[in-house]
C-alpha positions as CSV (number, residue, x, y, z in Angstrom):
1,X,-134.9,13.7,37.8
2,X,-137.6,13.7,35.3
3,X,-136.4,9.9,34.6
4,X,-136.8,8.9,38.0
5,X,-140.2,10.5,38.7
6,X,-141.6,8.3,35.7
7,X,-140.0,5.3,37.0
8,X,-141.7,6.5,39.9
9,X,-145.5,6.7,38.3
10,X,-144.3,3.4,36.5
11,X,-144.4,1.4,40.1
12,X,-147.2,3.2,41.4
13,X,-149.3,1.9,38.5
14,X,-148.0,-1.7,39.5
15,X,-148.8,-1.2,43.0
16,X,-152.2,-1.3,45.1
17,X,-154.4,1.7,44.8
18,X,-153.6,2.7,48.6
19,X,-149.9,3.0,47.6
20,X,-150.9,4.4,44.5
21,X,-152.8,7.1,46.6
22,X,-150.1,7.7,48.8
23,X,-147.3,8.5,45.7
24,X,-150.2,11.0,44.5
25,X,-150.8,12.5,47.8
26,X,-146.6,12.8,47.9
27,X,-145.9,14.0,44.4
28,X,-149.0,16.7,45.4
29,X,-147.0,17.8,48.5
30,X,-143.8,17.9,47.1
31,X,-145.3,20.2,43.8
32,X,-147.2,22.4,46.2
33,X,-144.1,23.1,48.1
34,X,-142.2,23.7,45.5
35,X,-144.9,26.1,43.8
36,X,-145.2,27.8,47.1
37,X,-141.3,28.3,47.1
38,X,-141.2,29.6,43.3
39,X,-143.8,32.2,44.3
40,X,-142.2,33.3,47.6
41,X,-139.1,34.2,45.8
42,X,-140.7,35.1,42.2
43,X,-143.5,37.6,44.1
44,X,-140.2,40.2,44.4
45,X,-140.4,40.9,41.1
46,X,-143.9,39.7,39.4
47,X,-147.4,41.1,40.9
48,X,-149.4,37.7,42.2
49,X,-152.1,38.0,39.2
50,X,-148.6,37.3,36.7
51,X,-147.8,34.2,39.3
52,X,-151.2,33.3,38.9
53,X,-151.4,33.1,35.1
54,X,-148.1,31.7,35.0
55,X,-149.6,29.0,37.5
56,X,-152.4,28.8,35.3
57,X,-150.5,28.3,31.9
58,X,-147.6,25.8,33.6
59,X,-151.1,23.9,34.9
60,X,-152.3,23.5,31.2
61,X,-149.5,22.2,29.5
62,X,-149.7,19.1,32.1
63,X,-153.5,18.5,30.7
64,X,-152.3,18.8,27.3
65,X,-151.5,15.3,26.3
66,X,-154.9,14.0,28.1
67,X,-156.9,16.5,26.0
68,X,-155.0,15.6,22.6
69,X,-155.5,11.7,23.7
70,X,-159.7,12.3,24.7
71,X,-160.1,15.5,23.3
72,X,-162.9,18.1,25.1
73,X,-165.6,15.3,25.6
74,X,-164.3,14.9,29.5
75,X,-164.8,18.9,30.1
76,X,-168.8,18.1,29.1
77,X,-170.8,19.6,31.9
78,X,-174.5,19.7,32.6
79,X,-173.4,22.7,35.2
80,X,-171.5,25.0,33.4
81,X,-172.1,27.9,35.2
82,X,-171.7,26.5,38.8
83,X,-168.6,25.3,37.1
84,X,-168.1,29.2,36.3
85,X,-168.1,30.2,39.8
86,X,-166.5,27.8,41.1
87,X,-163.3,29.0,39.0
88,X,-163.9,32.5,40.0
89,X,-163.6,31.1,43.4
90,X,-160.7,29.1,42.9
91,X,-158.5,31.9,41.2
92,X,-160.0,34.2,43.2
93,X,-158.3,32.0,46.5
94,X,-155.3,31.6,44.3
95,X,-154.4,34.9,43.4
96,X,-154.9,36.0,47.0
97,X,-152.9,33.6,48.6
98,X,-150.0,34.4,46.7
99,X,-150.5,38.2,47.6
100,X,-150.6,37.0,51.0
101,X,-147.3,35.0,50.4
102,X,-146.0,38.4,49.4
103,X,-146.7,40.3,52.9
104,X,-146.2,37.2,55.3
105,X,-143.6,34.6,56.4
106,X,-143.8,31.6,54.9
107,X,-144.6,29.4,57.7
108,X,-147.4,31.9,58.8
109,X,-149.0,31.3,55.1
110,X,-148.5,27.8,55.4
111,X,-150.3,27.4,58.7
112,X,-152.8,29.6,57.9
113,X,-153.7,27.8,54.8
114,X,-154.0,24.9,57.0
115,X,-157.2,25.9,58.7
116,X,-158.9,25.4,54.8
117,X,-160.2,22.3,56.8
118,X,-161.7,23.9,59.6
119,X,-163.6,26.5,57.4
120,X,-164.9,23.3,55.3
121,X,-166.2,21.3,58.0
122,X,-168.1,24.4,59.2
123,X,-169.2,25.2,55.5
124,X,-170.3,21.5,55.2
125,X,-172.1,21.3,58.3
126,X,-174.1,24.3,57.6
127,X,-174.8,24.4,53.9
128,X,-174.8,20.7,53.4
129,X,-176.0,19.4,55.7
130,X,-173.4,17.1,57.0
131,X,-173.3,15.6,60.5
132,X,-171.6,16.6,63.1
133,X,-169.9,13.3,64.5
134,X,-167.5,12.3,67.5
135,X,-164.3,11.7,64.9
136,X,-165.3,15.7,63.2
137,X,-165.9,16.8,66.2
138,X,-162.4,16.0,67.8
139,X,-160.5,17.0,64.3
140,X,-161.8,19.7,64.9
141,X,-161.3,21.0,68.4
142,X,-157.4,19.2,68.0
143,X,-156.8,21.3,64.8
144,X,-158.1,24.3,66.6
145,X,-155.5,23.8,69.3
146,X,-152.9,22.9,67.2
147,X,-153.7,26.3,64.8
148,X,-153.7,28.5,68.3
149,X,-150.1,27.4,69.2
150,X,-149.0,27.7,65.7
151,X,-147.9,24.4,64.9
152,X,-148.8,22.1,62.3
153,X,-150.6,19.0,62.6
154,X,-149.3,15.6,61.3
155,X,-151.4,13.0,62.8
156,X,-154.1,12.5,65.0
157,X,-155.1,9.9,68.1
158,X,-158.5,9.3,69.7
159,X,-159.6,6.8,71.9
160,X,-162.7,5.2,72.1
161,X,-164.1,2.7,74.6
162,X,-166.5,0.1,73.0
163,X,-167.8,-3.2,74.2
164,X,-166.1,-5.9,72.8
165,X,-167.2,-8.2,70.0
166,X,-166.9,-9.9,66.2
167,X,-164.0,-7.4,65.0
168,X,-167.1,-6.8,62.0
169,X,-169.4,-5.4,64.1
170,X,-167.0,-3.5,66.6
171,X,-165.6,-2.2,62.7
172,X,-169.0,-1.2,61.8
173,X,-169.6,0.4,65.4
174,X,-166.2,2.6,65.7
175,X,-167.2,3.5,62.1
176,X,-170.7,4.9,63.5
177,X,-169.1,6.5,66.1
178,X,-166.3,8.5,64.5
179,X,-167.3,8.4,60.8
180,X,-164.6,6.7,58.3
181,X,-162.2,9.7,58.5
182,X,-158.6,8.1,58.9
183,X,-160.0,4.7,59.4
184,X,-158.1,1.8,57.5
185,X,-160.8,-1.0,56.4
């Protein structure tokens, strides 16, 4: 298994960075899923700060042969104490979430944790100061739906009606009028 992953990487590395991204985004998925299955059936018999630390520690062992190759110069921060509360936050959410894996079904966690999106368009919007565009707009109000009925979203359509014209400019125009969320270039 371990031999295949790294043949895996191996390709990726060869490949385009899209592809690249895509292997990243998998091997993401697949180790959140798995992580979120250890702690279902580990939270029986460890509290959710022990799952946590153990998260923690398992985390740290994979950034151990990029600290011993750069050493501690990459963890150099003008913003250490931002970077502070922003780990409070973060193990703070972690910590919780597998609590909340011990008192719900799975696939109520799971859809639950997949309104993080919503809550971070809204927190954008309003503390920095993003815009509000067509493309956010409809994420938003299909995710909503989607999140009412309980299902999980997997892709998303819109249609737009635009004059026609030099595939550039009608590029740069659908980019203006949805933003460049989901939009190949």
């Amino acid at each position: 298994m371990i031999k295949q992953a790294v043949f895996f990487l191996a390709e990726l590395t060869a490949s385009s960075r899209t592809i690249r991204g895509i292997g990243f985004l998998l091997i993401s998925t697949l180790s959140m899923s798995a992580m979120i299955t250890l702690v279902r059936h580990l939270s029986a018999d460890l509290h959710p700060f022990q799952l946590a630390f153990f998260r923690a520690f398992f985390g740290l062992l994979v950034f151990i042969p990029f600290f011993i190759q750069q050493g501690l110069a990459p963890l150099h921060t003008k913003r250490l104490g931002l970077h502070g509360f922003r780990a409070i936050l973060h193990s703070t959410s972690v910590i919780l979430f597998f609590y909340g894996l011990t008192m719900t079904p799975l696939a109520k966690a799971i859809s639950i944790q997949f309104s993080a999106p919503l809550f971070a368009s809204v927190l954008a919007i309003m503390l920095l100061g993003e815009s509000l565009r067509f493309g956010r707009i409809a994420a938003l109000h299909s995710l909503s739906d989607l999140f009412a009925m309980n299902a999980a979203p997997h892709s998303a359509l819109a249609t737009v009606c635009m004059p026609r014209h030099h595939p550039r400019l009608q590029s740069r125009d659908l980019r203006g009028q949805i933003g460049d969320g989901g939009i190949g270039g």
